[in-house]
C-alpha positions as CSV (number, residue, x, y, z in Angstrom):
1,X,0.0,0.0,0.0
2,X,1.6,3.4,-1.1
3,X,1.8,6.9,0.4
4,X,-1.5,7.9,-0.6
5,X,-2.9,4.9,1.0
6,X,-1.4,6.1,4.2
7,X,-3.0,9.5,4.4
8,X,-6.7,8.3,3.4
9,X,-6.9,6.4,5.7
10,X,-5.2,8.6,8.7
11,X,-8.7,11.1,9.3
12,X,-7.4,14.8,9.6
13,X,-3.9,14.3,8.0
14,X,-2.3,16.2,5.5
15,X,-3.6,15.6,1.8
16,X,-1.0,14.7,-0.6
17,X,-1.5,17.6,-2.9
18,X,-1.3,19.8,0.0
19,X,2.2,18.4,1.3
20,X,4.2,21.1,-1.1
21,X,2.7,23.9,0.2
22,X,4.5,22.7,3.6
23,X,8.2,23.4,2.3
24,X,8.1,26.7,2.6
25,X,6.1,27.9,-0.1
26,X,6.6,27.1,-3.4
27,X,8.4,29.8,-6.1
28,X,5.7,31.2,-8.3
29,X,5.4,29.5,-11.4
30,X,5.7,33.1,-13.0
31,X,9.7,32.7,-11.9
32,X,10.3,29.3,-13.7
33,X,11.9,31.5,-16.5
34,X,14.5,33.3,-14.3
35,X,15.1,29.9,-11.7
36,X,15.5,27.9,-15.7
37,X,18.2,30.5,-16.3
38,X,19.7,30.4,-13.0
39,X,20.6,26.4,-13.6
40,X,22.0,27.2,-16.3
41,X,24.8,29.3,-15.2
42,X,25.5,27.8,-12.0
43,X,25.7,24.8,-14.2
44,X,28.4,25.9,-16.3
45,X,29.8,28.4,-14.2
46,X,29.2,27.6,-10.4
47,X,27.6,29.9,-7.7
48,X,31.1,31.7,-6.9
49,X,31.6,32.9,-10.0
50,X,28.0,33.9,-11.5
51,X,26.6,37.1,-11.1
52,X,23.0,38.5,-11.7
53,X,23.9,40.0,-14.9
54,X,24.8,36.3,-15.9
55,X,21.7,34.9,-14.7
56,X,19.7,38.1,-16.6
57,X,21.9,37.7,-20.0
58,X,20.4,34.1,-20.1
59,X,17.3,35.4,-19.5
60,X,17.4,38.1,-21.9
61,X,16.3,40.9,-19.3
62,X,18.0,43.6,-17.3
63,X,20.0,42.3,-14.2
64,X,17.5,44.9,-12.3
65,X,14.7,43.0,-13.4
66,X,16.3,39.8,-12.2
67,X,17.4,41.4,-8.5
68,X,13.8,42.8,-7.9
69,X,12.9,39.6,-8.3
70,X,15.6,37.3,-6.5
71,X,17.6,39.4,-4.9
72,X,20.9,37.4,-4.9
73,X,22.6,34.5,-6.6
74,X,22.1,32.8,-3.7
75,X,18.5,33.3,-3.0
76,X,17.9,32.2,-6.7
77,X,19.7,29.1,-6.3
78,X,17.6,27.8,-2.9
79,X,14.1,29.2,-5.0
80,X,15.9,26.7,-7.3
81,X,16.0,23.9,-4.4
82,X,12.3,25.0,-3.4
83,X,10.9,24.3,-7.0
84,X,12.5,20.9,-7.3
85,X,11.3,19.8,-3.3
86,X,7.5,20.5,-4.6
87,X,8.1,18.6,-7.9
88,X,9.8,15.6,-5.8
89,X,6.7,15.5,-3.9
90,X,4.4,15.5,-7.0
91,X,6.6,12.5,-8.2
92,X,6.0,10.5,-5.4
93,X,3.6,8.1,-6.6
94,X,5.6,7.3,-9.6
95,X,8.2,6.6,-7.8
96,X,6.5,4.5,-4.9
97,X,4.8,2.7,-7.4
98,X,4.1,-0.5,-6.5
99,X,6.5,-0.6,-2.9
100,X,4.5,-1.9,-0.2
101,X,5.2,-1.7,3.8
102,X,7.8,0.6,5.4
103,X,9.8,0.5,2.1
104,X,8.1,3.0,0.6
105,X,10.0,5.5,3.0
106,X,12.7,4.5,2.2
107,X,12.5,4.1,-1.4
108,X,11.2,7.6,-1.5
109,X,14.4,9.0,0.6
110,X,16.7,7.2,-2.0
111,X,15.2,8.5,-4.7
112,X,15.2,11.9,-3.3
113,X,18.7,12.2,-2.6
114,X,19.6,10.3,-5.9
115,X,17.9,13.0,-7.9
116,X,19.0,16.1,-5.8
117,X,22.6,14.4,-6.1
118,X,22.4,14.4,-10.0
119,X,20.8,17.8,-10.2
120,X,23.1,19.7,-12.4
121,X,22.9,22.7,-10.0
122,X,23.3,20.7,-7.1
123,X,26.0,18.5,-8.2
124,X,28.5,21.7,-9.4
125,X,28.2,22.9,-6.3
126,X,28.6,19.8,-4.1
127,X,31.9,19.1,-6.4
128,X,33.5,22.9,-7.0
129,X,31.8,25.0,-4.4
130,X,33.6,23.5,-1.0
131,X,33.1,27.1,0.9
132,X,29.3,27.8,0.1
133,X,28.8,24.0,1.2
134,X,30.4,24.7,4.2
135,X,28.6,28.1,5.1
136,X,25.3,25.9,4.5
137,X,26.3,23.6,6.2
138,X,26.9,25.8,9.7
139,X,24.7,28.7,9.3
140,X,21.1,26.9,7.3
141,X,21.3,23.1,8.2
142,X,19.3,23.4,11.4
143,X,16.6,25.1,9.2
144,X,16.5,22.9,6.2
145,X,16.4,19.9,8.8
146,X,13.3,21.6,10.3
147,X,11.7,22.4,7.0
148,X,12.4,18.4,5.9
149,X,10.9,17.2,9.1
150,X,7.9,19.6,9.0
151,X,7.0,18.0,5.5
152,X,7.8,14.4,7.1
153,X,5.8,14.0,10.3
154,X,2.8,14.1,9.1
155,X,3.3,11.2,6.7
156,X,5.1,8.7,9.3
157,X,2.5,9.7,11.4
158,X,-0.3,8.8,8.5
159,X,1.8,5.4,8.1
160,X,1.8,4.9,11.7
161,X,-2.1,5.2,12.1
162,X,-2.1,2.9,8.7
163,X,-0.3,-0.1,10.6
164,X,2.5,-0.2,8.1
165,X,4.8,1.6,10.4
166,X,5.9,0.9,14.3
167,X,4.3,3.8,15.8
168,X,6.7,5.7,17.5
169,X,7.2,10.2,17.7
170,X,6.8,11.0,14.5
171,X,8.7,14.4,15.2
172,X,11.9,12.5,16.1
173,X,11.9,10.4,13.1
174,X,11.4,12.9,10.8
175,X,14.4,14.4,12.4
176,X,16.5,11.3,12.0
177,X,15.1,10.7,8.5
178,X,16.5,14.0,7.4
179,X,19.8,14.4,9.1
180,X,20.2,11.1,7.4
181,X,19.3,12.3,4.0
182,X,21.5,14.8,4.4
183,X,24.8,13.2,5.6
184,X,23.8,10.6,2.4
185,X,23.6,13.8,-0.1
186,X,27.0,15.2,1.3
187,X,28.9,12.1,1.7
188,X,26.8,9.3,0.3
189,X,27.7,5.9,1.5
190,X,29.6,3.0,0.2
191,X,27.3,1.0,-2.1
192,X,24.1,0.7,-3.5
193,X,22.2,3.6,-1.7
194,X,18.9,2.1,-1.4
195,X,20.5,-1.0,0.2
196,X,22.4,1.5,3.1
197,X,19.3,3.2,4.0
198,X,17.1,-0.2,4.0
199,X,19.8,-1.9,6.6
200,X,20.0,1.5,8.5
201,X,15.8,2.7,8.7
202,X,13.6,-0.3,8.5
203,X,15.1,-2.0,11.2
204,X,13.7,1.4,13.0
205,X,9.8,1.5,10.6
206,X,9.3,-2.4,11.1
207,X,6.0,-2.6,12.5
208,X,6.4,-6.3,13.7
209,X,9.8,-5.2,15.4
210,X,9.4,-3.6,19.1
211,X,11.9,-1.8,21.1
């Protein structure tokens, strides 16, 4: 039984389509142009050395236009990481598909971090951008942590109600559930991915297992 499962049947839970509106808010679709253009450079170029002129030369527009609307490099590339949270989530029942039991958490999770991985944005800065990663890391971690586990809880705690996981505080594992995605995303494991985070999570979503 998949994700959507969980939250029918869990009365007064989060609805699936409503789930993106819980990262944050996402970037209006009337900025897909601009966030389009800002993958592009930091693509080629990196966050260091792209400027809002770069970003509006793509475009085609004024770097004005582009800093009334963005502000910063910086700000552009996390609208960037906003847009593609809210389309993860509208992918999730493609890519539960068919993944019964506890698995589908953490099927989900490794597809998640697989696909931020690869991002072209994302992965030019993971591999050239050392110092930004670093000044994430220490000054916006805590946040995205709380932001991840925000959008979590209330689908363990669906799955929980559901019987497919052990009930337990939701709050905590969300927690867990993102520190791990994020240690995975910054240094991923040795291995197949979905493998790790199987032997690592479902000892802890088993519902048959008790503490």
């Amino acid at each position: 039984m998949c994700i959507f499962a969980f939250v029918q049947e869990a009365a007064e839970v989060i609805a699936l389509p409503e789930l993106a509106e819980r990262l944050g808010g996402a970037p209006s679709a009337a900025l897909d142009p601009m966030l389009d253009a800002t993958v592009e450079c930091l693509s080629r170029h990196g966050l260091s050395k792209s400027t809002l002129s770069d970003i509006a030369r793509e475009l085609g527009v004024a770097p004005s236009t582009v800093y009334r609307r963005v502000g910063s490099v910086e700000n552009a590339a996390m609208l960037v990481m906003a847009r593609e949270g809210h389309r993860l989530m509208q992918a999730m029942p493609e890519v539960i598909a068919g993944v019964e039991g506890p698995r589908v958490i953490t099927v989900f999770l490794a597809e998640s971090i697989r696909r931020t991985a690869s991002h072209p944005m994302v992965s030019k800065i993971l591999r050239d951008e050392v110092d930004w990663v670093g000044r994430l890391v220490t000054r916006r971690l805590e946040d995205m942590v709380q932001q991840s586990a925000a959008t979590t809880a209330p689908l363990l705690e669906s799955a929980m109600v559901a019987g497919h996981i052990r009930t337990q505080d939701a709050d905590a594992l969300a927690h867990w559930i993102a520190r791990v995605a994020m240690i995975c995303l910054f240094v991923p494991p040795p291995g197949d991915l979905q493998d790790a985070l199987d032997a690592l999570l479902l000892p802890m979503l088993d519902p048959d297992r008790r503490t």
